[in-house]
N, C-alpha and C positions, 0 to 999 in steps of 0.2 A: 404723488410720487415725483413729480415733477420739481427741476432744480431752478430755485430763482433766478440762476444765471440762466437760467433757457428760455428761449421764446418759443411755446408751441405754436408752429408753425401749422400743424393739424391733427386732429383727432376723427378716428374714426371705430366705431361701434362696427362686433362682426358677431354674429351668431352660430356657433360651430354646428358641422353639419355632421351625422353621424360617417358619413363616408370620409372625415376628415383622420377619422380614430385607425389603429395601426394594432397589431397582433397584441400589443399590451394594453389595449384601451383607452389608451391616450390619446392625445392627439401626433399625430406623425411629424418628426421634424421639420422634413418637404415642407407640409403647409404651412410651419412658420413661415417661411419666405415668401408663398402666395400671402399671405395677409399682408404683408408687409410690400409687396409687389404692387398689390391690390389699394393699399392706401397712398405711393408713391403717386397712381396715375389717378387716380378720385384727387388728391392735390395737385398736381400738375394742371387736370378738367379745372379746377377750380378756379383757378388765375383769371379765367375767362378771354385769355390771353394767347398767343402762339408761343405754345413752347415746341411743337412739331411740326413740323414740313415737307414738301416735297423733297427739298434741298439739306435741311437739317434732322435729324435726332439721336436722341438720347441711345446711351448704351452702357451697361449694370458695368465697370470696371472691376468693380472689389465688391464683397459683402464682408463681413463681420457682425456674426452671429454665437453672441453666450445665451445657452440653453439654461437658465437658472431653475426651473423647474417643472416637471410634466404638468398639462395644461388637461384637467376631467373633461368628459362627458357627462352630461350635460354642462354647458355652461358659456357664458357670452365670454370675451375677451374686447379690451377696445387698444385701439395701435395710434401711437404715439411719433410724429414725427418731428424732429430740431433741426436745424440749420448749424449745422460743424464749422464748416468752413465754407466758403466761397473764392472760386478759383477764376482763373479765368478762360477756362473752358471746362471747369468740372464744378460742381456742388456735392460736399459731403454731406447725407443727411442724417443723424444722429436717431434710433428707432428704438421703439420700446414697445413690450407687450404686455400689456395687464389685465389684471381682474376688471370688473367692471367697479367697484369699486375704489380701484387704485392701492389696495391691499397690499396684492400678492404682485410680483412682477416672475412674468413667466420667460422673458428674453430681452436681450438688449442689443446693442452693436453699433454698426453705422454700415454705410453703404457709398460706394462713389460714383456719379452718374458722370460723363463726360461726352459734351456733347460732338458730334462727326458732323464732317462734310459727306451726306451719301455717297455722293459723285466719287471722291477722292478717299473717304475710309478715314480721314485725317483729322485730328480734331479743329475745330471751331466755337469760334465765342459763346459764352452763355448766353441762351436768348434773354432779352431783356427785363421779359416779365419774369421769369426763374431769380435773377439776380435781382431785382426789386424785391421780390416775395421773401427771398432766402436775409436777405441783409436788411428787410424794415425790422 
C-alpha cells in the first residue's frame, strides 16, 4: 500500500486487544491515535539516538486522522509511518493503518511533532538524530 515516493520510515505490527472495541464492536476511534502514538515513540526509541531530554521534547502540534474504514475484532493491524516534511523545529510524519496484509487500509493522515525548549515552552531545533532519520 505504500507509495514509491515514500520512504517507510517504520512499521509496526499491533495485535488489537479486545478492550480496544467500542459499543459497535469495532475498534474505537481513540485507539487509532494510541497506535499511532505508540508507533511514533517505538521510532523515535529506535534512532538509538537522543531525541528527548531534560532540556528538550517533543509535543503532538496537529493530527490528521481519515477514518476510511472500521477496524474488526479479532484482527491484527500494522502502522505505517513517512516523513512529510522536515522543518526546522517540527517533523511531519505521514501515518497509515492497515490490515496486516496491506489489503485494507483502515486510516490515514499525518501528524506534527515540534520540538520545545522545556524551560521556555518555545520551540527549538530538531534534534539531530530526528532529522537524519526523517530526511535519509
Amino acid at each position: 500500500m505504500s507509495l514509491d515516493n515514500e520512504k517507510i520510515l517504520f512499521q509496526m505490527p499491533i495485535a488489537l486487544r479486545w478492550r480496544d472495541l467500542d459499543a459497535f464492536n469495532h475498534v474505537n476511534n481513540s485507539n487509532f491515535l494510541t497506535y499511532l502514538e505508540e508507533a511514533r515513540i517505538r521510532w523515535f526509541d529506535s534512532l538509538d539516538e537522543e531525541w528527548v531530554t531534560d532540556r528538550v521534547a517533543p509535543l503532538l502540534a496537529a493530527v490528521q486522522m481519515n477514518y476510511r474504514q472500521p477496524i474488526p475484532y479479532p484482527s491484527s493491524v500494522v502502522v505505517e509511518l513517512f516523513a512529510e516534511r522536515v522543518g526546522s523545529t517540527s517533523v511531519t510524519l505521514g501515518h497509515r493503518i492497515m490490515s496486516e496484509d496491506g489489503a485494507i487500509l483502515y486510516g490515514d493522515g499525518h501528524v506534527v511533532m515540534v520540538w520545545i525548549d522545556r524551560a521556555s515552552g518555545r520551540p527549538t531545533p530538531l534534534p539531530d538524530s530526528v532529522r537524519r532519520a526523517s530526511s535519509a
